[in-house]
N, CA, C and O atoms as CSV, one atom per row, in Angstrom:
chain,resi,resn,atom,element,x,y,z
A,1,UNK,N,N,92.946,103.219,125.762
A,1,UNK,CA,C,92.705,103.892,124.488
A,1,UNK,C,C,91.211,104.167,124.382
A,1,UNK,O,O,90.361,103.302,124.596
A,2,UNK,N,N,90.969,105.305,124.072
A,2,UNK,CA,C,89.233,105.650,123.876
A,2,UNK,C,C,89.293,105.418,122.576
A,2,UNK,O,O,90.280,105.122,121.903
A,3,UNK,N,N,87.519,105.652,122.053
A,3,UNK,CA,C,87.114,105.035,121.151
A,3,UNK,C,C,87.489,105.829,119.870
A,3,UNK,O,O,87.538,105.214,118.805
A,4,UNK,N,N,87.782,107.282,119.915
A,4,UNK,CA,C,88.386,108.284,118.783
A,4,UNK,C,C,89.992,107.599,118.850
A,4,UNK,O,O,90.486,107.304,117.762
A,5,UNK,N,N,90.577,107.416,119.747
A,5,UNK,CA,C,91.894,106.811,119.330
A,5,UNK,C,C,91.977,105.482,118.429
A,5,UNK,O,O,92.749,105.030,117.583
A,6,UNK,N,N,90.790,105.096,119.044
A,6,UNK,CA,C,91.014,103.156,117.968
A,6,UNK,C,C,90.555,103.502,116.883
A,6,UNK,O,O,90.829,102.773,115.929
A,7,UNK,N,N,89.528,104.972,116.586
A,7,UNK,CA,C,88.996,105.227,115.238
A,7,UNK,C,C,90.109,105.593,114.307
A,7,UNK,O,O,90.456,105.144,113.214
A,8,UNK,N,N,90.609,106.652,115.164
A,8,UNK,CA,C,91.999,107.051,114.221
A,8,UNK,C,C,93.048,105.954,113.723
A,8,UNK,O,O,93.587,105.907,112.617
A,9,UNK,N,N,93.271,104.757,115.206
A,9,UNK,CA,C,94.355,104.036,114.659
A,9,UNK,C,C,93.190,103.131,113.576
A,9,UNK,O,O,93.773,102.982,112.503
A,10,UNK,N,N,92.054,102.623,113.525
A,10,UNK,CA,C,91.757,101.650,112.674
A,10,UNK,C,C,92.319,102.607,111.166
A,10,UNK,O,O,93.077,102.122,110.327
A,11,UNK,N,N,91.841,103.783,111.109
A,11,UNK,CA,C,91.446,104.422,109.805
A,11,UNK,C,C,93.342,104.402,109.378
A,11,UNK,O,O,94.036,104.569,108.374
A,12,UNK,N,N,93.468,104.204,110.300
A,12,UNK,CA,C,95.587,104.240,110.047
A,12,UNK,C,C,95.849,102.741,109.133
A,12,UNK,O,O,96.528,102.732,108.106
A,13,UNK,N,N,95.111,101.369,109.769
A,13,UNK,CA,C,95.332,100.318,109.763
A,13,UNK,C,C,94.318,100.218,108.240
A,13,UNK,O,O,94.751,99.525,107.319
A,14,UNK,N,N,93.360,100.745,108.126
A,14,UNK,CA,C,92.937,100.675,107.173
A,14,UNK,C,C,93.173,101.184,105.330
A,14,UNK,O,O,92.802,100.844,104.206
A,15,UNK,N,N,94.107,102.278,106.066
A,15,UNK,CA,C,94.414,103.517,104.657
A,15,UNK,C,C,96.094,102.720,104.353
A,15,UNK,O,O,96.641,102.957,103.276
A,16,UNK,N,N,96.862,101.709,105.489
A,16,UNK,CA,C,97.449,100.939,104.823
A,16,UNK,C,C,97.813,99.620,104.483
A,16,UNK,O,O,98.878,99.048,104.251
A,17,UNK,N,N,96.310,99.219,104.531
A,17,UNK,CA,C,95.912,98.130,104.282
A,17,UNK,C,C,95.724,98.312,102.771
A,17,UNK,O,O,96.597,97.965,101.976
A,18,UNK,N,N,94.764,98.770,102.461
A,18,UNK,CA,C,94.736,99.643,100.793
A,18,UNK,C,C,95.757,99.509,100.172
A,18,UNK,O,O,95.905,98.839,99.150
A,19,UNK,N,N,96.601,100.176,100.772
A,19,UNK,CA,C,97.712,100.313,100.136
A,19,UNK,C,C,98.867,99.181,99.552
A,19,UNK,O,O,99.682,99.263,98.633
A,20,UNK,N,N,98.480,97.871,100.721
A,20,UNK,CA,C,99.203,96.576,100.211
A,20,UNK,C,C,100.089,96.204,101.252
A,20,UNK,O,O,100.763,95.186,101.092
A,21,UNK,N,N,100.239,97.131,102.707
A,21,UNK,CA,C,101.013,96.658,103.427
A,21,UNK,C,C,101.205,95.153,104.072
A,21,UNK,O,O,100.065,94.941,104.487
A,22,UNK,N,N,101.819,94.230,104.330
A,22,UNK,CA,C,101.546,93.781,105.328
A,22,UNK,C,C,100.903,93.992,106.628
A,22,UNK,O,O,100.708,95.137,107.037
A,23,UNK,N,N,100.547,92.912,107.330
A,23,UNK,CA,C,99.826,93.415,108.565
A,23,UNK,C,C,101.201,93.535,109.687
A,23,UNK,O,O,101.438,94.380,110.550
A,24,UNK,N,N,101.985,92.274,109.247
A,24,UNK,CA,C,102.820,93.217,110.505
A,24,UNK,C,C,103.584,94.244,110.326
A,24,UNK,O,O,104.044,94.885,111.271
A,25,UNK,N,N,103.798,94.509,109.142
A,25,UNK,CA,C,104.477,96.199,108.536
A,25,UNK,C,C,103.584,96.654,109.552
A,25,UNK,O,O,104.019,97.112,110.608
A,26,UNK,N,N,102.062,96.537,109.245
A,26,UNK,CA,C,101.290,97.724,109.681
A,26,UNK,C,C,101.283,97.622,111.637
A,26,UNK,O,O,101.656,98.595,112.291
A,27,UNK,N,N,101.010,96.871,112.029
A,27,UNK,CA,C,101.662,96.738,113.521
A,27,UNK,C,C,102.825,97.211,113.803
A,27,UNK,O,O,102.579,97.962,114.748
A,28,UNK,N,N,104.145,97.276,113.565
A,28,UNK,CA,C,104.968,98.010,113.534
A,28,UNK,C,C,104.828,99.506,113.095
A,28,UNK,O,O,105.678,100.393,113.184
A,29,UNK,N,N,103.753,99.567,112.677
A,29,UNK,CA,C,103.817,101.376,112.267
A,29,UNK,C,C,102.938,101.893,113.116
A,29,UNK,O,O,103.208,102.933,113.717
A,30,UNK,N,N,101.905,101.323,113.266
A,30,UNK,CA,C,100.996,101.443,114.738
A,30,UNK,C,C,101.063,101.569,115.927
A,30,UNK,O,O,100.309,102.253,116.619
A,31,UNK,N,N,102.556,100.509,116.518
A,31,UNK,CA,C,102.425,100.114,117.506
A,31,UNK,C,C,101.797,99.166,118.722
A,31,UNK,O,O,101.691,99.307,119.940
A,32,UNK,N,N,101.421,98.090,117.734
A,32,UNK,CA,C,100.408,96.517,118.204
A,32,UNK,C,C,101.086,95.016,117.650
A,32,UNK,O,O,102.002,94.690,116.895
A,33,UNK,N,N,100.460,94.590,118.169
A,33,UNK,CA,C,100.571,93.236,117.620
A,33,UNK,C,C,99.924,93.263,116.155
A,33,UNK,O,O,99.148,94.139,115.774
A,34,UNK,N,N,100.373,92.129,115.362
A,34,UNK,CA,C,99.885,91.966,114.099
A,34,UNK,C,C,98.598,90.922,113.908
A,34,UNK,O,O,98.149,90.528,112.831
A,35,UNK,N,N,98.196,90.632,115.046
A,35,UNK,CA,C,97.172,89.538,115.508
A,35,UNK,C,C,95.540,90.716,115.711
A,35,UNK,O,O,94.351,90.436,115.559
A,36,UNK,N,N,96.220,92.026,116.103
A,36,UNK,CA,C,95.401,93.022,117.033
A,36,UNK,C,C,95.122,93.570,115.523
A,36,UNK,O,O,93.912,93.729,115.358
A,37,UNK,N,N,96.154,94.016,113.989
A,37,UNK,CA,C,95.767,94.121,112.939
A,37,UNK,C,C,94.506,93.443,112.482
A,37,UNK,O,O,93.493,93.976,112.030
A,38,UNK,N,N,94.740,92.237,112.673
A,38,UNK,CA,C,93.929,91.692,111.768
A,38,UNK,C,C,92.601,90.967,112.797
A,38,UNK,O,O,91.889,89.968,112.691
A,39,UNK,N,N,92.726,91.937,113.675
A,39,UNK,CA,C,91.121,91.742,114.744
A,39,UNK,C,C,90.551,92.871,113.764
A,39,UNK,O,O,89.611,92.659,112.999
A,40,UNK,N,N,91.324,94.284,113.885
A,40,UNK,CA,C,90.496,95.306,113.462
A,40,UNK,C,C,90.436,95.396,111.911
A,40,UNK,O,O,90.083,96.466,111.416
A,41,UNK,N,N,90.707,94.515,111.240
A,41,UNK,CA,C,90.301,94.614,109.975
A,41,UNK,C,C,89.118,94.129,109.695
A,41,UNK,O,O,88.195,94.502,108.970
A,42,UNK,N,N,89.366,92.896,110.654
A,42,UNK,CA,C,87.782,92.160,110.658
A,42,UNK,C,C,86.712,92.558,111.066
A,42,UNK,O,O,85.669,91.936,110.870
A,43,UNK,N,N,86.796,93.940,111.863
A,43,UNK,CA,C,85.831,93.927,113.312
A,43,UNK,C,C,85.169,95.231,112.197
A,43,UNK,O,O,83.948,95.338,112.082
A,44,UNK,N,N,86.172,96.214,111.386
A,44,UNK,CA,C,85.832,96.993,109.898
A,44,UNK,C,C,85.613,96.271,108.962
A,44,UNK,O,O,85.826,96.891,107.920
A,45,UNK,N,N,85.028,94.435,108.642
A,45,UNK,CA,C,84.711,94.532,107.381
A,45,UNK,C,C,85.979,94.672,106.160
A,45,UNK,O,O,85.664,94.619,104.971
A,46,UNK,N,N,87.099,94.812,106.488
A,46,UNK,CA,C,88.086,95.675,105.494
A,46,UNK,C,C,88.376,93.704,105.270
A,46,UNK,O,O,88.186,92.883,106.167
A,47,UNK,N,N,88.709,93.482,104.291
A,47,UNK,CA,C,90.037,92.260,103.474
A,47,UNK,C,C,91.142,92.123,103.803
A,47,UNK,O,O,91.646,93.159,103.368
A,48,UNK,N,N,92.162,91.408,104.419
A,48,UNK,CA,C,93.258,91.858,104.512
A,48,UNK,C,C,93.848,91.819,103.199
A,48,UNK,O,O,93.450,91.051,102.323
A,49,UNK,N,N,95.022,92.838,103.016
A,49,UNK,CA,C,95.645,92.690,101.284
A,49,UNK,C,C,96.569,91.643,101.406
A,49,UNK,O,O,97.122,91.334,102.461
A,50,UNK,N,N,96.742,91.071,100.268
A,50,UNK,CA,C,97.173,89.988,99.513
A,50,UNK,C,C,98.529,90.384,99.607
A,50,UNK,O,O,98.698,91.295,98.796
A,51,UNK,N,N,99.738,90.085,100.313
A,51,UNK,CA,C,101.173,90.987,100.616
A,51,UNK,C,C,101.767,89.366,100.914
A,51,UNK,O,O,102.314,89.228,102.008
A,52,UNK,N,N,101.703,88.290,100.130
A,52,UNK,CA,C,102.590,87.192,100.089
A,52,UNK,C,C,103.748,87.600,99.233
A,52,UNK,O,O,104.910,87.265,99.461
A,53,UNK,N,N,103.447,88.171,98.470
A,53,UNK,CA,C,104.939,88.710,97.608
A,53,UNK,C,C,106.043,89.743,97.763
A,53,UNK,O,O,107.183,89.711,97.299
A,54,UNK,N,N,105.253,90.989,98.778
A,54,UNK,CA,C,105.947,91.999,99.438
A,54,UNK,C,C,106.060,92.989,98.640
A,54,UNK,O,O,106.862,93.879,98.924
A,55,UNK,N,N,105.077,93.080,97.142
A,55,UNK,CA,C,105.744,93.429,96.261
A,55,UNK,C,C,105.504,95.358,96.395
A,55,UNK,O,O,106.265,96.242,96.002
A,56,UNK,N,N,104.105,95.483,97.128
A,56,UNK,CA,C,104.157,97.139,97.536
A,56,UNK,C,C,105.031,97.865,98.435
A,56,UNK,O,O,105.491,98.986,98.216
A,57,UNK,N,N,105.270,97.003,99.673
A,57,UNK,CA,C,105.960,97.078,100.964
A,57,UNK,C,C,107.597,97.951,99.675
A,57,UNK,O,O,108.007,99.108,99.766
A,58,UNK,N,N,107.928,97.246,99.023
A,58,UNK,CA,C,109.113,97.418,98.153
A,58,UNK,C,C,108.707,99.180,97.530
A,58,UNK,O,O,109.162,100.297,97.778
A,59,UNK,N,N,107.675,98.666,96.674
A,59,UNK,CA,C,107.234,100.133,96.145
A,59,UNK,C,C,107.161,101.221,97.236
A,59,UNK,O,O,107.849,102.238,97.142
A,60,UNK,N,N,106.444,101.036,98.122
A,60,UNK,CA,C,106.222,102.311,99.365
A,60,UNK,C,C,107.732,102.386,99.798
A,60,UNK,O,O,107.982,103.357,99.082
A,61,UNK,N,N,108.318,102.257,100.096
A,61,UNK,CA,C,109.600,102.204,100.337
A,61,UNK,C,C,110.247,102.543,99.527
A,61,UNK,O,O,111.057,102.833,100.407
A,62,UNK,N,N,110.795,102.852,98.541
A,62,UNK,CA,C,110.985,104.025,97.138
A,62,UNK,C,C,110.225,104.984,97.086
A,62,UNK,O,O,110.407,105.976,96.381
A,63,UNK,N,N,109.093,104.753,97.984
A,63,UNK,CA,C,108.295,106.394,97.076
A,63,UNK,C,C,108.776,107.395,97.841
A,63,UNK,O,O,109.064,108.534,97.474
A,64,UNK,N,N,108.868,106.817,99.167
A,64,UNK,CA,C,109.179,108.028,100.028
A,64,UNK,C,C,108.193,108.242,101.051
A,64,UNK,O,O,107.318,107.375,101.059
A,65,UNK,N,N,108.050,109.377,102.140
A,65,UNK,CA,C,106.690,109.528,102.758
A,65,UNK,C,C,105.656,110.309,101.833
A,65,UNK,O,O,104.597,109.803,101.463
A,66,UNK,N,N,106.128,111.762,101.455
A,66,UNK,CA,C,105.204,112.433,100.647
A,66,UNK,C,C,104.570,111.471,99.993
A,66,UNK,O,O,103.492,111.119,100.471
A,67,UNK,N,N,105.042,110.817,98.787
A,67,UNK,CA,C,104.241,110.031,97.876
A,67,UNK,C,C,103.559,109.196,98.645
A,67,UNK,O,O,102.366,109.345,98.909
A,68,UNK,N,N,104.226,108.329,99.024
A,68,UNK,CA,C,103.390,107.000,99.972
A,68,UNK,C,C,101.940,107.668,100.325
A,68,UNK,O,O,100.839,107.264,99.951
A,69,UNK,N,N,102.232,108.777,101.130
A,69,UNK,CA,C,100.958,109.654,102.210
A,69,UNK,C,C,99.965,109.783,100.687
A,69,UNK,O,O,98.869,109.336,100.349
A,70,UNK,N,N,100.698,110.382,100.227
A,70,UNK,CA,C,99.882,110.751,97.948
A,70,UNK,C,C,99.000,109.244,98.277
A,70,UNK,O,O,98.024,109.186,99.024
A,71,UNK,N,N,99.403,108.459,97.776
A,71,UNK,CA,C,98.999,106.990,97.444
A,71,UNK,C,C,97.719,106.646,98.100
A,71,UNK,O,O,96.585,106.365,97.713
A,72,UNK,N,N,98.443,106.798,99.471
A,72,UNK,CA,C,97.457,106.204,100.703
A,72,UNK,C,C,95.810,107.154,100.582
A,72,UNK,O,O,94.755,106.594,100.879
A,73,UNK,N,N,95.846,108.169,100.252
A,73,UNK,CA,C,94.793,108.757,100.213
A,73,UNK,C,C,94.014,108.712,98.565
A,73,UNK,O,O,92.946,109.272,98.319
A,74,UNK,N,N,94.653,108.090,97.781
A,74,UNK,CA,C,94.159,107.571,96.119
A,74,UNK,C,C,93.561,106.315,96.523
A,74,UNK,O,O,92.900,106.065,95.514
A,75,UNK,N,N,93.422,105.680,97.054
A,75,UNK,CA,C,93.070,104.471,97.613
A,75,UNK,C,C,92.300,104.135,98.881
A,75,UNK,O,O,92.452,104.838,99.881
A,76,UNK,N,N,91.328,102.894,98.879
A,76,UNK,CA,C,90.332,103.055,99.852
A,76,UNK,C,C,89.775,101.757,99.566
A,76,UNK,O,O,89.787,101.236,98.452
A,77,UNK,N,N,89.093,101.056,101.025
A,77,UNK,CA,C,88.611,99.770,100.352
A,77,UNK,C,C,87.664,99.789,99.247
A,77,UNK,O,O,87.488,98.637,98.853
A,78,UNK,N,N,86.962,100.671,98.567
A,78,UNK,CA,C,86.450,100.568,97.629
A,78,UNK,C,C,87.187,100.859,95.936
A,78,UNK,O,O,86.605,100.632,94.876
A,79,UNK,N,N,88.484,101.369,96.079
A,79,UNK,CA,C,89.247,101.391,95.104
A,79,UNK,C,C,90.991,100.572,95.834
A,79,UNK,O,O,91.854,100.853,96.665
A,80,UNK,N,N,90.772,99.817,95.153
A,80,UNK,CA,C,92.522,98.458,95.651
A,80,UNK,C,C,93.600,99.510,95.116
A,80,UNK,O,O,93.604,100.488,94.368
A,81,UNK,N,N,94.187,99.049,95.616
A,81,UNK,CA,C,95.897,99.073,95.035
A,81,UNK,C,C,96.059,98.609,93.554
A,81,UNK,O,O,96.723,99.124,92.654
A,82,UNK,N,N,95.446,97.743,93.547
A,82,UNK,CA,C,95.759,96.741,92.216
A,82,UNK,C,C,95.071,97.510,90.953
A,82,UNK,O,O,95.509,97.716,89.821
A,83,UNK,N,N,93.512,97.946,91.720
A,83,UNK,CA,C,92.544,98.657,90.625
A,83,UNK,C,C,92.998,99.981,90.237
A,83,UNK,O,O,92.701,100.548,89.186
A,84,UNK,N,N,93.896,100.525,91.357
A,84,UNK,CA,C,94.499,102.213,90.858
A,84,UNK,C,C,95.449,102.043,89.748
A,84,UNK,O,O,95.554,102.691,88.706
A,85,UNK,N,N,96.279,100.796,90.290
A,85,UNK,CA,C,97.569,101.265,89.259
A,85,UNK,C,C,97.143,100.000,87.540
A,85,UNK,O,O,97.842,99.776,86.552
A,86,UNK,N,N,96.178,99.643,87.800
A,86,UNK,CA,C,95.755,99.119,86.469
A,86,UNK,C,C,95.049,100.534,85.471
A,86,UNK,O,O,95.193,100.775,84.272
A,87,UNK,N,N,94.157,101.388,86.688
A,87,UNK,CA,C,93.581,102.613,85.857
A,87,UNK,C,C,95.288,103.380,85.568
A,87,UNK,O,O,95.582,103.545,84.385
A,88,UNK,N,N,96.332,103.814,86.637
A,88,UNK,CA,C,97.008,104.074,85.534
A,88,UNK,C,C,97.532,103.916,84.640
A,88,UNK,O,O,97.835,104.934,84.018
A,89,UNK,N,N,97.885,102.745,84.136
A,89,UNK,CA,C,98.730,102.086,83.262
A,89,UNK,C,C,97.456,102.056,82.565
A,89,UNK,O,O,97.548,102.900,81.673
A,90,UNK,N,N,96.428,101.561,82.532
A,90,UNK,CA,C,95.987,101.817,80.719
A,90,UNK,C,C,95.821,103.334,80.842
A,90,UNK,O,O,95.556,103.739,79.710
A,91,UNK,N,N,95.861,104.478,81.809
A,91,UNK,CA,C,95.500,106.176,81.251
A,91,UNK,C,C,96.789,106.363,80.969
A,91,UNK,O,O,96.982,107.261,80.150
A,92,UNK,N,N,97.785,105.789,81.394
A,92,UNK,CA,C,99.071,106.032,80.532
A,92,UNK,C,C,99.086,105.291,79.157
A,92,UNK,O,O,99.440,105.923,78.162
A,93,UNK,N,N,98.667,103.800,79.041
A,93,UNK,CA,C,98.922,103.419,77.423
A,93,UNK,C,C,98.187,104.165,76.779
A,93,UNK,O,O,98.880,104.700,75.913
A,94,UNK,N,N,96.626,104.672,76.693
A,94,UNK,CA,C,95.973,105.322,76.126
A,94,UNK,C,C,96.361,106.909,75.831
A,94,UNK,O,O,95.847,107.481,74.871
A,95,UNK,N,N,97.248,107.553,76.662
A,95,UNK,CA,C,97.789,109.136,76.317
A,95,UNK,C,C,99.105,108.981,75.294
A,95,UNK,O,O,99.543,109.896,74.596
A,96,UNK,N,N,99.674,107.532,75.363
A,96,UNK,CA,C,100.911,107.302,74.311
A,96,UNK,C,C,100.373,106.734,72.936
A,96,UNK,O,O,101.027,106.746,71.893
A,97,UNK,N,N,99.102,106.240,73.078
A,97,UNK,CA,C,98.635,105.461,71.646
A,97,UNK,C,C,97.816,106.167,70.928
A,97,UNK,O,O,97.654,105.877,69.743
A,98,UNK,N,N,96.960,107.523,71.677
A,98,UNK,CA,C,96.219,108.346,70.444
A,98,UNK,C,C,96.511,108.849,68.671
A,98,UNK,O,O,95.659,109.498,68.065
């Protein structure tokens, strides 16, 4: 693998990491070990996400691909999973309470 391929797969491993996957979800979508995940999360600095509950793995899996792909690009290690859908839910309580 050259170094534009591990860029692409990190930025793969990374955009669904964001998102809340598990790491071995994300090895399975990659094509690696889930050990090799969480080299390149480390080796980027990235957190691994907090996926003891499974509770996005569930959500992405209802949304579909379109949406999911939607999601994955609303999100970034500098904006969580957790921090998007807290901004929506109060821009939704706030458009019902004016």
């Amino acid at each position: 693998m050259n170094a534009t391929e591990i860029r692409l797969r990190d930025m793969d491993i990374i955009r669904m990491n964001s998102v809340g996957l598990s790491q071995s979800t994300i090895a399975n979508a990659v094509g690696c070990h889930p050990t090799t995940v969480t080299q390149r999360l480390k080796f980027n600095n990235v957190e691994p996400a907090d996926t003891r509950r499974g509770f996005m793995e569930a959500i992405i899996i209802d949304l579909g691909c379109d949406c999911s792909e939607w999601l994955a690009d609303q999100v970034s290690q500098n904006l969580t999973i957790k921090d998007f859908i807290v901004s929506l839910i109060k821009e939704k309580h706030n458009a019902t309470n004016q």
